[in-house]
N, C-alpha and C positions, 0 to 999 in steps of 0.2 A: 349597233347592237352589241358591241362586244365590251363596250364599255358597261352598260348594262351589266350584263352578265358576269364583267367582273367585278364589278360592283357588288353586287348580291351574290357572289361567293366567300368574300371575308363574312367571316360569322362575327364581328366586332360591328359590322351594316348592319345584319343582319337582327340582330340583338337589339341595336339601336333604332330599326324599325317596328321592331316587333313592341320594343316599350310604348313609342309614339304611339301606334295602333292602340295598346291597352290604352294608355292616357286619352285617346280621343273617344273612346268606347265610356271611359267612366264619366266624363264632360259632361258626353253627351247622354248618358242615362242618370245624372243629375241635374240636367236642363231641361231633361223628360219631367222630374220630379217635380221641380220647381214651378214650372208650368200648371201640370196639375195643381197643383197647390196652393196658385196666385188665386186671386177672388178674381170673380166675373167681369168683366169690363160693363160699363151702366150704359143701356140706350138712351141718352135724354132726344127727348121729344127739339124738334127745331123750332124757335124764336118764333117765327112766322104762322107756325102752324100752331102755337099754345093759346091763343088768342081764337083761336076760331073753335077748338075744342075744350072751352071751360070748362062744363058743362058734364065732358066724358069723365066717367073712370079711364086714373092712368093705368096705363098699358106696360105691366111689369113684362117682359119678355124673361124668364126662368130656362135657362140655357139649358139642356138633356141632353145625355147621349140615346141614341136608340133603343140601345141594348145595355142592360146591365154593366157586362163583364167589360165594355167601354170605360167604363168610370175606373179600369183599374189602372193606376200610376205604370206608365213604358209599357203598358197593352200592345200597342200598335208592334214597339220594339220585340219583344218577347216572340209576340205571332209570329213577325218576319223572319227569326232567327230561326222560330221551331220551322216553318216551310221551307228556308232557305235549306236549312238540314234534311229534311224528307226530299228533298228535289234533288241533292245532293246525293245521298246516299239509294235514291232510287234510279236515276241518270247511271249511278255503281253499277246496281244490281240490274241495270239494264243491259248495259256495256260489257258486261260477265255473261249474262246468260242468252242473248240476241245476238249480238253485233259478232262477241268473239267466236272464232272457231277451231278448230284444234290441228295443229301440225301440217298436219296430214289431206285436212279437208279438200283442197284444191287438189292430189294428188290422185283419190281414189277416182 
């Protein structure tokens, strides 16, 4: 562990990780993007089964999300980060006003 540790005390590491971080963060909400952004992959019907269904209307299958506010580009990314934060900063204000106790407590 101490290798660690001194690892992640030069702030020259520390800098160097924190860029990697950003760069993997912008990738990966550009691959968010892009995604949204690709067209649909097409159901085709199998070989076997077109010959027995002539007859049918084809069967377009029109991809949806449930909800609206799904359809918005790094949705998913966005939520997780805002709940990762409220978890975050409420585990805080838990740990502050429960958990802690003052000086003294165990003494009176």
């Amino acid at each position: 562990m101490w290798f660690l540790e001194r690892w992640l005390e030069n702030p020259k590491t520390v800098k160097k990780l924190v860029y990697a971080l950003y760069a993997s963060l912008i990738i990966i909400c550009l691959l968010g993007f892009a995604i949204h952004l690709a067209p649909p992959a097409e159901h085709a019907a199998p070989a076997e089964h077109a010959e027995q269904d002539e007859h049918a209307a084809p069967a377009e299958h029109e991809e949806h999300a449930p909800f609206a506010f799904e359809q918005i580009p790094i949705f998913s990314a966005i939520f997780g980060f805002i709940v990762c934060a409220l978890l975050g900063l409420g585990a805080k204000a838990y740990g502050h006003n429960v958990v802690m106790k003052e000086e003294d407590y165990y003494d009176r």
